[in-house]
Backbone and ligand atoms as CSV (ligand in chain L), in Angstrom:
chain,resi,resn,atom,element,x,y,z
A,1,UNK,N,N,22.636,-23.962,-5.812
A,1,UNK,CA,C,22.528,-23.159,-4.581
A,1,UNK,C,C,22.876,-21.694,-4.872
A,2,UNK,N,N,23.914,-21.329,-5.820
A,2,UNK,CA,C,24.200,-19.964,-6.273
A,2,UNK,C,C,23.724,-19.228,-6.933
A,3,UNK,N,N,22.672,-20.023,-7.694
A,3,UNK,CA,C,21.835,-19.751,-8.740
A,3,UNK,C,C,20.630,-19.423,-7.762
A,4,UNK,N,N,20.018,-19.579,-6.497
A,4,UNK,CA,C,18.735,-19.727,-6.066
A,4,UNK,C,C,18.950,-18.162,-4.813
A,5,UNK,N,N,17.746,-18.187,-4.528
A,5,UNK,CA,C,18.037,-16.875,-3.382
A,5,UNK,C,C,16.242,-17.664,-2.472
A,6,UNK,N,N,17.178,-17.678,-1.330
A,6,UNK,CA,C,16.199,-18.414,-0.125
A,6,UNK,C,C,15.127,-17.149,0.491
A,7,UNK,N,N,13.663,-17.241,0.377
A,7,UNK,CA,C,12.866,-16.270,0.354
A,7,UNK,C,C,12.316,-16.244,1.626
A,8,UNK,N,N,11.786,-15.644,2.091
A,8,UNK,CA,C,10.729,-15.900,3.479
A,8,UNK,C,C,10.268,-14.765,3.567
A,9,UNK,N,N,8.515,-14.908,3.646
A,9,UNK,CA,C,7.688,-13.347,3.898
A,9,UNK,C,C,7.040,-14.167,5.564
A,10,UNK,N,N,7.131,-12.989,5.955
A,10,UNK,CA,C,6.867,-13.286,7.694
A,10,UNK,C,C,5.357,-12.117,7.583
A,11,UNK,N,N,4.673,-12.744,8.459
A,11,UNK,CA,C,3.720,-11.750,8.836
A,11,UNK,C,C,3.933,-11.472,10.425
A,12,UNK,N,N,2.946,-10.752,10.983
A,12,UNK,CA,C,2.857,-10.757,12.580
A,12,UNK,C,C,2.557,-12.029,13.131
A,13,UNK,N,N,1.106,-12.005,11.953
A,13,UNK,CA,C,0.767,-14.021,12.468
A,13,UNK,C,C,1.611,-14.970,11.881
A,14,UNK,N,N,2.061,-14.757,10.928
A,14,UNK,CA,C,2.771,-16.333,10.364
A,14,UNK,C,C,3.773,-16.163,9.704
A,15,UNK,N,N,4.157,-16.989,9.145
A,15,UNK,CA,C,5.213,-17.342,8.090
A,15,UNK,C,C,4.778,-18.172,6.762
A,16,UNK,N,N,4.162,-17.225,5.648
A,16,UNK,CA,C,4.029,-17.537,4.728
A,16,UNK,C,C,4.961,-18.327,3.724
A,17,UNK,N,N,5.757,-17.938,3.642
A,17,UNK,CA,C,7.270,-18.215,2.896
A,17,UNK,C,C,8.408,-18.837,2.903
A,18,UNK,N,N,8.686,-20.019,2.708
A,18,UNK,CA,C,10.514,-20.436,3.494
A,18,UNK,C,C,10.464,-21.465,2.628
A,19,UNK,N,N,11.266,-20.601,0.995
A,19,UNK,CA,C,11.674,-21.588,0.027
A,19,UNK,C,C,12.808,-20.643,-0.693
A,20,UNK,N,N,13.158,-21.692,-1.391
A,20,UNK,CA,C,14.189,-21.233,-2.724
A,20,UNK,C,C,13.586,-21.074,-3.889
A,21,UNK,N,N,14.122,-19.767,-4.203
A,21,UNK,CA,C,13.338,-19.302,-5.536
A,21,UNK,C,C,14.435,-18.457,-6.594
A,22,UNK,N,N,13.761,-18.407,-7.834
A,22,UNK,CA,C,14.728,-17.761,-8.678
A,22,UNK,C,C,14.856,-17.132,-9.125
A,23,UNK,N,N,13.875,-15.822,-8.314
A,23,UNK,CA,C,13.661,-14.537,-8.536
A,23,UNK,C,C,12.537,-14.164,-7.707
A,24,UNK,N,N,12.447,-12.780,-7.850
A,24,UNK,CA,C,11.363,-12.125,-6.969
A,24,UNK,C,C,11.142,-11.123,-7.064
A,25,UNK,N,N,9.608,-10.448,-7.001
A,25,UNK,CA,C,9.250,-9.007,-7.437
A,25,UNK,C,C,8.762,-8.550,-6.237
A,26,UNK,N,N,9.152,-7.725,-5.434
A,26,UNK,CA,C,9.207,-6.818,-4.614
A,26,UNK,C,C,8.276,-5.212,-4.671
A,27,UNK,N,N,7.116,-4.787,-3.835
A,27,UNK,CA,C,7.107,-3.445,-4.267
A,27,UNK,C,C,7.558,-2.426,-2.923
A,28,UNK,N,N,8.306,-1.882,-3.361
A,28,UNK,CA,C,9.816,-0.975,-2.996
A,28,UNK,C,C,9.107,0.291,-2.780
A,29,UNK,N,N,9.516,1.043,-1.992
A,29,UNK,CA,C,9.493,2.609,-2.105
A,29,UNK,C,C,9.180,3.260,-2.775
A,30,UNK,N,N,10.632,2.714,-4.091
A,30,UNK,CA,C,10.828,3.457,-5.499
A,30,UNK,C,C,10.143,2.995,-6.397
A,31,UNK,N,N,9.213,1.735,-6.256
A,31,UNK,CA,C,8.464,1.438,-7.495
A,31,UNK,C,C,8.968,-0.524,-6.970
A,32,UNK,N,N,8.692,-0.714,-8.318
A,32,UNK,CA,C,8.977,-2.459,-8.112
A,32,UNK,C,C,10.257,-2.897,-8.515
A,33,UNK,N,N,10.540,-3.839,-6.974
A,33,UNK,CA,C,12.115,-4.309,-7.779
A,33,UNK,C,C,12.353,-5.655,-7.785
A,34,UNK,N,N,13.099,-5.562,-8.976
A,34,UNK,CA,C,12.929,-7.134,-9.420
A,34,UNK,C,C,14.450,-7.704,-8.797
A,35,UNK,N,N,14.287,-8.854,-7.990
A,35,UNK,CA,C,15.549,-9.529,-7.371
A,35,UNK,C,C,16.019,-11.099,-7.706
A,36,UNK,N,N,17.277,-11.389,-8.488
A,36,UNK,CA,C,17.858,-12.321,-9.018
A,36,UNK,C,C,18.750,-12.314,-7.710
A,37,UNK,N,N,19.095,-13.721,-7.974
A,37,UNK,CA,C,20.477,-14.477,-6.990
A,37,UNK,C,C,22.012,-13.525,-7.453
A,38,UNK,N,N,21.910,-12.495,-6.179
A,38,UNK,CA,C,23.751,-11.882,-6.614
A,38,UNK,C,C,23.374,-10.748,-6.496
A,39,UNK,N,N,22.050,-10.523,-6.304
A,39,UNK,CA,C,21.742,-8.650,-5.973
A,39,UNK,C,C,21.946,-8.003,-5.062
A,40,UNK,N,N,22.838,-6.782,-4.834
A,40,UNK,CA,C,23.432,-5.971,-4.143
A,40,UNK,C,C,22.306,-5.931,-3.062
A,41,UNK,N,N,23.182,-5.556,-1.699
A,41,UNK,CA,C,22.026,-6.066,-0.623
A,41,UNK,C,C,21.863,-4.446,-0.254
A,42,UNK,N,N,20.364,-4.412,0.630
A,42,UNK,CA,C,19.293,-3.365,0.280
A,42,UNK,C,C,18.625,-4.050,1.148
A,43,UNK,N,N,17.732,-2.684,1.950
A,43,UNK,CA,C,16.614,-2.563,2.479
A,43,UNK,C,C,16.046,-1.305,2.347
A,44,UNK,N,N,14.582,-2.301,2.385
A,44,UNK,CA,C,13.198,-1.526,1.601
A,44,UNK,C,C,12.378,-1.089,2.164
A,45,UNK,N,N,11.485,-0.283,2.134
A,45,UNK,CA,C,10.268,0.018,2.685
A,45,UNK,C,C,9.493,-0.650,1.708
A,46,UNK,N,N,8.118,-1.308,2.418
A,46,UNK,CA,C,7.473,-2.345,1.761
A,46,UNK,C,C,5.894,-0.967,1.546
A,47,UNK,N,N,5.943,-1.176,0.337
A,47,UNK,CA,C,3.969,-0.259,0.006
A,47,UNK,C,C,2.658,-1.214,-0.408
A,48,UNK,N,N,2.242,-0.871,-0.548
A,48,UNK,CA,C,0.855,-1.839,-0.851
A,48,UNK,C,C,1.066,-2.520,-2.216
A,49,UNK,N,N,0.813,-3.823,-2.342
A,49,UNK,CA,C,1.803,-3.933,-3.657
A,49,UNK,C,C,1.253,-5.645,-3.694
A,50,UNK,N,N,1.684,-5.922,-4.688
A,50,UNK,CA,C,1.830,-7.692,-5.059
A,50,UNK,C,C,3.428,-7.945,-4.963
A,51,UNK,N,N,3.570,-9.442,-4.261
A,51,UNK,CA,C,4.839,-9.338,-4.476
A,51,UNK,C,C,4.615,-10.830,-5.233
A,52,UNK,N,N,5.612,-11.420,-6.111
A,52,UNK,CA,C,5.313,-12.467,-6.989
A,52,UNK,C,C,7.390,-13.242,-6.630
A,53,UNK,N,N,6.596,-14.348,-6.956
A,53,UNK,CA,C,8.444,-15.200,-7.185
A,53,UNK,C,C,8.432,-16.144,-8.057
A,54,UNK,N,N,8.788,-16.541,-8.528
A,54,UNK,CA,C,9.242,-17.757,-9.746
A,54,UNK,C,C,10.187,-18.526,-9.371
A,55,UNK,N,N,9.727,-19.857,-9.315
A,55,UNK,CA,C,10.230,-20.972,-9.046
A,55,UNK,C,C,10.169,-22.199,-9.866
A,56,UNK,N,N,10.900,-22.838,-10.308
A,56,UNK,CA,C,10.836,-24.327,-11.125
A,56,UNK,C,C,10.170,-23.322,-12.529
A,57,UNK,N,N,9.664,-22.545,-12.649
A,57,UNK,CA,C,8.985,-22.056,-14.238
A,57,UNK,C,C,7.327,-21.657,-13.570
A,58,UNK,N,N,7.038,-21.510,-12.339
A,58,UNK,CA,C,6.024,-21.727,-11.927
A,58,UNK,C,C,6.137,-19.683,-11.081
A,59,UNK,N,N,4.921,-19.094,-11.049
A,59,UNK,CA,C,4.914,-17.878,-10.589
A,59,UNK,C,C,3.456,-18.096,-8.956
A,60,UNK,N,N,3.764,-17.767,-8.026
A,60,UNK,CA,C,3.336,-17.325,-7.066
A,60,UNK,C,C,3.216,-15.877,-6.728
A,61,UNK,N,N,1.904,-15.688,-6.539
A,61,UNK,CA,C,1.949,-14.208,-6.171
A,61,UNK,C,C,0.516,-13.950,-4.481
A,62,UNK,N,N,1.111,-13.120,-4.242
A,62,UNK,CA,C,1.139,-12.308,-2.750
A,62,UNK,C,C,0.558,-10.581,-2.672
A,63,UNK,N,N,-0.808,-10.468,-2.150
A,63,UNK,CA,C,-1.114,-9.364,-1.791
A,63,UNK,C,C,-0.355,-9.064,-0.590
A,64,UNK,N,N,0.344,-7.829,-0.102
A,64,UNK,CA,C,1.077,-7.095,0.555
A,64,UNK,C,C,0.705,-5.765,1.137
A,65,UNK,N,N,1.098,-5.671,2.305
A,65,UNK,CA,C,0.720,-4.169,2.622
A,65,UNK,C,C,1.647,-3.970,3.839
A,66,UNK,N,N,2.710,-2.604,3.776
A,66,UNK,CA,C,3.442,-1.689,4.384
A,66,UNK,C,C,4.937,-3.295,4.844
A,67,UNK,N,N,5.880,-2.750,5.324
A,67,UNK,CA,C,6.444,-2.990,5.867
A,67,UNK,C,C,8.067,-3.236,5.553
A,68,UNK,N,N,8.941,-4.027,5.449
A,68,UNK,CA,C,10.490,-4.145,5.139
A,68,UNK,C,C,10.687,-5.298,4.293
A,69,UNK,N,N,11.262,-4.574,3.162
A,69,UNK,CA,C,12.639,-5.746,2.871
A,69,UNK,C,C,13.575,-5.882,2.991
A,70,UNK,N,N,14.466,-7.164,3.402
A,70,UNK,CA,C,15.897,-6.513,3.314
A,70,UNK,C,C,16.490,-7.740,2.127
A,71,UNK,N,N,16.854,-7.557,1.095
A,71,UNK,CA,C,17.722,-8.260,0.416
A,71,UNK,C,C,19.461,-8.039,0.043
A,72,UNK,N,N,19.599,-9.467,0.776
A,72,UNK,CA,C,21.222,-10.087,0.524
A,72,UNK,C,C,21.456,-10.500,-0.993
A,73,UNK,N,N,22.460,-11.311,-0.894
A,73,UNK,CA,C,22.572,-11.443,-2.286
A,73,UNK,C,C,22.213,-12.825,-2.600
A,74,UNK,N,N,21.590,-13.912,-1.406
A,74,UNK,CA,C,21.079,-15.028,-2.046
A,74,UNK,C,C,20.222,-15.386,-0.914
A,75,UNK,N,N,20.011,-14.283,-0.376
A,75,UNK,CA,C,18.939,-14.512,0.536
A,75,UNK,C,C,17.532,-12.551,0.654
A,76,UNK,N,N,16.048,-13.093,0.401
A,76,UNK,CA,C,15.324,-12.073,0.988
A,76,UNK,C,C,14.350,-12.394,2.045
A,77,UNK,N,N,14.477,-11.603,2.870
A,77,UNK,CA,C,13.482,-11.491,3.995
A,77,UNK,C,C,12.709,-10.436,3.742
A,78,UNK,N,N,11.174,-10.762,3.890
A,78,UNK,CA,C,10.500,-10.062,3.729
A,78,UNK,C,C,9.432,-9.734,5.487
A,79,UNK,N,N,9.343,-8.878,5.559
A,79,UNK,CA,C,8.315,-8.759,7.020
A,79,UNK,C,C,7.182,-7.236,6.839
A,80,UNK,N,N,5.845,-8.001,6.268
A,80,UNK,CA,C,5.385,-7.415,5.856
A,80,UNK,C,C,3.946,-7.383,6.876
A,81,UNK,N,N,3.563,-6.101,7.079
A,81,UNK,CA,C,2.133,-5.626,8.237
A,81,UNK,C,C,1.119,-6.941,7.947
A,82,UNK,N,N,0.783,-7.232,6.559
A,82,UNK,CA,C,-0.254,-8.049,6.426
A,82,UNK,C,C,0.390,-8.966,4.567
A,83,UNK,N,N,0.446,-9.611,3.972
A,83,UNK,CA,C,0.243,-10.599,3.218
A,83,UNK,C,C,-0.858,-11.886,3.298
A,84,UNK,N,N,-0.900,-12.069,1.899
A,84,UNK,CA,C,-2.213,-12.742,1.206
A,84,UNK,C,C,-1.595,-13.485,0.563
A,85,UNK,N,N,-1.406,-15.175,0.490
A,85,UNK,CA,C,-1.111,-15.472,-0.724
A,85,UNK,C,C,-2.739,-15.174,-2.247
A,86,UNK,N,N,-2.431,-15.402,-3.234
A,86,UNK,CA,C,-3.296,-15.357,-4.585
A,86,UNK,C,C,-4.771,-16.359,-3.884
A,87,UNK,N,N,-4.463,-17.559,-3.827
A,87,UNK,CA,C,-5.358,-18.204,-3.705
A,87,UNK,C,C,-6.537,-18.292,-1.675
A,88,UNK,N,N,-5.534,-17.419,-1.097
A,88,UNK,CA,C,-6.043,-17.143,0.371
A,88,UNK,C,C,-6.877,-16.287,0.329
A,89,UNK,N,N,-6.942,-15.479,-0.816
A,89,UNK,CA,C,-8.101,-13.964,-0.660
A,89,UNK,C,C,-9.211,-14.020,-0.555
A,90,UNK,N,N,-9.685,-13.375,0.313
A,90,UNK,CA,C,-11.316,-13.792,0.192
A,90,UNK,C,C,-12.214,-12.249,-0.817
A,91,UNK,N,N,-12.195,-12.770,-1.917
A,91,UNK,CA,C,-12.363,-12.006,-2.467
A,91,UNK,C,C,-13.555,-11.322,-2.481
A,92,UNK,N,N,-14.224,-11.767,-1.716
A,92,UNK,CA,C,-15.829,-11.009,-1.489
A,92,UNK,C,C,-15.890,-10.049,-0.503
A,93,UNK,N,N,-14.971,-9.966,0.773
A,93,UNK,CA,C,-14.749,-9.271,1.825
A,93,UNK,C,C,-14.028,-8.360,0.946
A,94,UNK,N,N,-12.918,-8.641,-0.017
A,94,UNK,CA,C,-11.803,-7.614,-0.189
A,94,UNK,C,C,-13.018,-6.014,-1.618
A,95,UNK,N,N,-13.942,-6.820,-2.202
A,95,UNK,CA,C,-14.826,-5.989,-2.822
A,95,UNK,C,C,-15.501,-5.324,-1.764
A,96,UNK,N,N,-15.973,-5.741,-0.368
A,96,UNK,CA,C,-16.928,-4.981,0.644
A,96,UNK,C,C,-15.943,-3.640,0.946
A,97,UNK,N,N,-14.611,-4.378,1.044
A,97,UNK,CA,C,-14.093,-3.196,1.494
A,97,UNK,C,C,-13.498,-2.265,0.518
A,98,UNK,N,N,-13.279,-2.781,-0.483
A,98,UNK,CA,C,-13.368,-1.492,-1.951
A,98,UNK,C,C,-14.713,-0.811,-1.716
A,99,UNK,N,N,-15.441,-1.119,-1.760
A,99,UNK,CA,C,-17.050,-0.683,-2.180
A,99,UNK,C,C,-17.535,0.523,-0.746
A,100,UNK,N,N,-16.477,-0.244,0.378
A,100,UNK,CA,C,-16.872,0.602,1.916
A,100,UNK,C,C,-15.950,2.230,1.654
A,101,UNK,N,N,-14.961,1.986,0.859
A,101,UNK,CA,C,-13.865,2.903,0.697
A,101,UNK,C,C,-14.569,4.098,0.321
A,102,UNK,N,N,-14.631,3.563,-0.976
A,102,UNK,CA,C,-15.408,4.087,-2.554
A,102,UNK,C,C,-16.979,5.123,-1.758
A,103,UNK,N,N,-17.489,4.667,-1.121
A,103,UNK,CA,C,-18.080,5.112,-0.682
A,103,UNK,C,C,-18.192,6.355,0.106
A,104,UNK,N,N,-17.186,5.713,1.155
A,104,UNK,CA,C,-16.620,6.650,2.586
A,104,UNK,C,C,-16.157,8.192,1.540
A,105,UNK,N,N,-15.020,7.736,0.210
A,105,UNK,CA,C,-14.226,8.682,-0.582
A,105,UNK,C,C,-16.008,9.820,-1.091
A,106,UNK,N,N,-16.536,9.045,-1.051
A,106,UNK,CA,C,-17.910,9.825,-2.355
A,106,UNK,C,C,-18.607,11.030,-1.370
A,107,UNK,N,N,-18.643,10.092,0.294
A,107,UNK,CA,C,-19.592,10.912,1.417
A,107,UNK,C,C,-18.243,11.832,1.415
A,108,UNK,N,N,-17.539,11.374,1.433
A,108,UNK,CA,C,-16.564,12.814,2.484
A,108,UNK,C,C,-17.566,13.409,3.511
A,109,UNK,N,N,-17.220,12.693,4.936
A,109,UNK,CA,C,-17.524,13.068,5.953
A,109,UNK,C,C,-17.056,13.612,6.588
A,110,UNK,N,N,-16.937,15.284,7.419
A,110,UNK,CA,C,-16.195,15.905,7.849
A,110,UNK,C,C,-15.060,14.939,8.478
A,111,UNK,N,N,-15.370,14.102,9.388
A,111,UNK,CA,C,-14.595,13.344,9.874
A,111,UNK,C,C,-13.633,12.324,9.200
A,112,UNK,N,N,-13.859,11.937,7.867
A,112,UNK,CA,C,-13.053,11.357,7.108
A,112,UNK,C,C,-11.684,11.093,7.243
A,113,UNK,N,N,-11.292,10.474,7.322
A,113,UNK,CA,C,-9.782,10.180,7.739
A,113,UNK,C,C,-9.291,9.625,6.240
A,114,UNK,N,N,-9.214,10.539,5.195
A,114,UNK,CA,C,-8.859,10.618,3.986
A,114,UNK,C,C,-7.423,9.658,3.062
A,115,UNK,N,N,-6.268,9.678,4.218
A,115,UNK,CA,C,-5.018,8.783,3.713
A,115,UNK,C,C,-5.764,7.436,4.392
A,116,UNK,N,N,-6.140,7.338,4.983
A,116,UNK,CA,C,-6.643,5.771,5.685
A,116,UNK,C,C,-7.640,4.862,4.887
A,117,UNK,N,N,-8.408,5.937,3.886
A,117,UNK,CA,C,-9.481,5.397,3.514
A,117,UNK,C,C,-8.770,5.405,2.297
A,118,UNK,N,N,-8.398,6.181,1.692
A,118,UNK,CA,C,-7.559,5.921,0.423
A,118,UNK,C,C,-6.598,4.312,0.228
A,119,UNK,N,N,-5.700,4.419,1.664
A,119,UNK,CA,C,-4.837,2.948,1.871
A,119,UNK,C,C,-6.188,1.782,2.281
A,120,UNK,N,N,-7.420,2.450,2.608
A,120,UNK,CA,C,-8.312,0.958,2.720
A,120,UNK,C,C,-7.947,0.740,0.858
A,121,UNK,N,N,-8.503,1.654,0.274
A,121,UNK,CA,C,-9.433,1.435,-1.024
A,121,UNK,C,C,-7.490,0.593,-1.694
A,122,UNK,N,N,-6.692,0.954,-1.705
A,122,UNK,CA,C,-5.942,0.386,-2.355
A,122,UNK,C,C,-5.522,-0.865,-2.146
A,123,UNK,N,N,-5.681,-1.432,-0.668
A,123,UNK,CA,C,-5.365,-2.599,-0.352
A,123,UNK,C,C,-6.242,-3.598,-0.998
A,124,UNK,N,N,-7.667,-3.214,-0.930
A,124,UNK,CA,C,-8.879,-4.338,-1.764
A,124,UNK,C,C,-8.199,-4.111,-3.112
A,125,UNK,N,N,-8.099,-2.861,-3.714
A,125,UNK,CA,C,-7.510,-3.044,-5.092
A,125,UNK,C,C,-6.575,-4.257,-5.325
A,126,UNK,N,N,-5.344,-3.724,-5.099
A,126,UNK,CA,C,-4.481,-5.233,-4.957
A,126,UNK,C,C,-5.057,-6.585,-4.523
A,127,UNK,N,N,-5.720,-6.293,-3.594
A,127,UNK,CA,C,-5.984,-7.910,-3.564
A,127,UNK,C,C,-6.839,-8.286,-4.353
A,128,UNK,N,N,-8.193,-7.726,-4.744
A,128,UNK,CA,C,-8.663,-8.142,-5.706
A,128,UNK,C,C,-7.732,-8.229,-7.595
A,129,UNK,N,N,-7.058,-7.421,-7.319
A,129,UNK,CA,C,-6.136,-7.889,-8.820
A,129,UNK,C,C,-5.084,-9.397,-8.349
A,130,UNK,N,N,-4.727,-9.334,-7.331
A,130,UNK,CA,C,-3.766,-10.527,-6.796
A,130,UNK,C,C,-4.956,-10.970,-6.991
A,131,UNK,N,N,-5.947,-11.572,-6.351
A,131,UNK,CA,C,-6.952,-12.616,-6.389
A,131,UNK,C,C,-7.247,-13.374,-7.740
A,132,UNK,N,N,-6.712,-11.819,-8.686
A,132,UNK,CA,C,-7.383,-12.621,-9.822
A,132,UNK,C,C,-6.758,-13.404,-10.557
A,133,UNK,N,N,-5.186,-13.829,-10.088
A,133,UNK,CA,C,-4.582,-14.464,-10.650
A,133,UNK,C,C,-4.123,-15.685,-10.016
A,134,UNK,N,N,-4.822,-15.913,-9.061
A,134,UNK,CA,C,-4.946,-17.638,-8.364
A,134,UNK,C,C,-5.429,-18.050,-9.746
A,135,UNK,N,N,-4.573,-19.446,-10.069
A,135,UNK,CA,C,-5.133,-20.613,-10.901
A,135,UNK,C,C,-4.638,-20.095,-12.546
A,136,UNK,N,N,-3.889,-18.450,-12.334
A,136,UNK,CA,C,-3.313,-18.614,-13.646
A,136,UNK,C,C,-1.551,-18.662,-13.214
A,137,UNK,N,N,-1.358,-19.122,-12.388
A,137,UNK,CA,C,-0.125,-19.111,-12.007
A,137,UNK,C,C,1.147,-19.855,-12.914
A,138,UNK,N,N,0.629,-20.692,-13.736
A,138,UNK,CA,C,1.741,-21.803,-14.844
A,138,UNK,C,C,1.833,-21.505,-16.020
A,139,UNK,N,N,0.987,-20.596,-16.210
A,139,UNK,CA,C,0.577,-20.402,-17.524
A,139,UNK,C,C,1.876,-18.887,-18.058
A,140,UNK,N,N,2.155,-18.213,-17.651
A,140,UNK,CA,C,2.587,-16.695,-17.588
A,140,UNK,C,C,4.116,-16.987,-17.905
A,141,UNK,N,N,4.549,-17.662,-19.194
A,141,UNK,CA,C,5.857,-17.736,-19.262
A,141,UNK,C,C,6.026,-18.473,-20.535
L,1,ATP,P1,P,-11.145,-5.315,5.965
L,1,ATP,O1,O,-11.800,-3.954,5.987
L,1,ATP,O2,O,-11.852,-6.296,5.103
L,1,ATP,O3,O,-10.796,-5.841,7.337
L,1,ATP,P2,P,-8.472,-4.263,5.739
L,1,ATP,O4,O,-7.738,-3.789,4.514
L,1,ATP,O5,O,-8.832,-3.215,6.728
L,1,ATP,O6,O,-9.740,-5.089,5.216
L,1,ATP,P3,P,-6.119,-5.289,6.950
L,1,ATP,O7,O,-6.042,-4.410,8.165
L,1,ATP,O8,O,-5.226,-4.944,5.799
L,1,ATP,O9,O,-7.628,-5.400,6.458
L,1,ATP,O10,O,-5.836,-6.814,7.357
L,1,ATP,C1,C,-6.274,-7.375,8.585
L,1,ATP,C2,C,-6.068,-8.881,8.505
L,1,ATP,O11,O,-7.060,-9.446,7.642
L,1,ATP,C3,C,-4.734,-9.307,7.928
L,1,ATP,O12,O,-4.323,-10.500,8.568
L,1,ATP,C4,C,-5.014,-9.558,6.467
L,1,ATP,O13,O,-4.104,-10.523,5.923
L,1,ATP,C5,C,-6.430,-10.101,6.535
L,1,ATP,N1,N,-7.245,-9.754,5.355
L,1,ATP,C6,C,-7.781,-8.557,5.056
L,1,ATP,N2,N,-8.548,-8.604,3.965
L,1,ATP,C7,C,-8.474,-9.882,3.528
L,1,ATP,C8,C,-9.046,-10.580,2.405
L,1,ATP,N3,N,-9.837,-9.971,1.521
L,1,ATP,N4,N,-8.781,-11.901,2.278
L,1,ATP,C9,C,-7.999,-12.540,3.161
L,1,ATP,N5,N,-7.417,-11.942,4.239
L,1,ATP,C10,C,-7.663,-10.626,4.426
């Protein structure tokens, strides 16, 4: 039990998350932070990011976008705008909307709403890199 830190990523719609795990990668403000059982407690601003956890020897990973962490020292809550687990992505929508970005970035239309379209284009990024690691999840250790 001292050894483990109890995880939960919440969305608006759901609750992805509500296990014990034995570590966890977080992307933070400041970059990515990596959280073991006993880590000084902290809250985060959540960025567009993968977040990953390791459990039993086994890695799960999570497309993410905006919102809070707060980590205790054997417990994280995560409450994040939107999460993906690896294998939920629909990875054909998440290329439309790279490709809609990429585009929008090329027209620059007076009207362009430039940080919005930038945070589209990065969110397909991540998820298409999260996507791509459904089914290599056992292997990475
Ligand atoms: P799109 O333009 O395809 O809607 P988006 O980046 O604007 O993408 P978001 O606003 O980040 O979408 O997310 C809206 C909802 O759709 C969230 O619940 C999110 O989890 C889900 N979602 C978005 N893209 C995908 C995807 N490629 N696969 C699975 N769920 C997705």
């Amino acid at each position: 039990m001292a050894d483990t830190l109890h995880l939960q990523i919440i969305t608006p719609d759901k609750q992805l998350v509500r296990e014990d795990v034995d570590q966890v990668q977080i992307p933070g403000k400041t970059g990515y932070l990596g959280v073991l059982p006993g880590h000084a407690p902290l809250l985060t601003e959540l960025m567009i990011g993968e977040i990953s956890y390791n459990q039993g020897g086994e890695t799960q990973y999570f497309a993410v976008s905006w919102g809070f962490a707060e980590v205790l020292p054997h417990k994280v809550t995560i409450l994040a705008d939107t999460a993906e687990r690896a294998e939920d992505i629909d990875v054909k929508r998440a290329q439309e909307a790279k490709t809609r970005a990429e585009e929008a970035l090329r027209t620059a239309a007076a009207d362009l709403d430039f940080d919005a379209t930038l945070f589209a284009l990065r969110r397909a990024e991540v998820r298409l890199e999260v996507a791509a690691k459904a089914g290599h999840t056992t292997a990475a250790h």
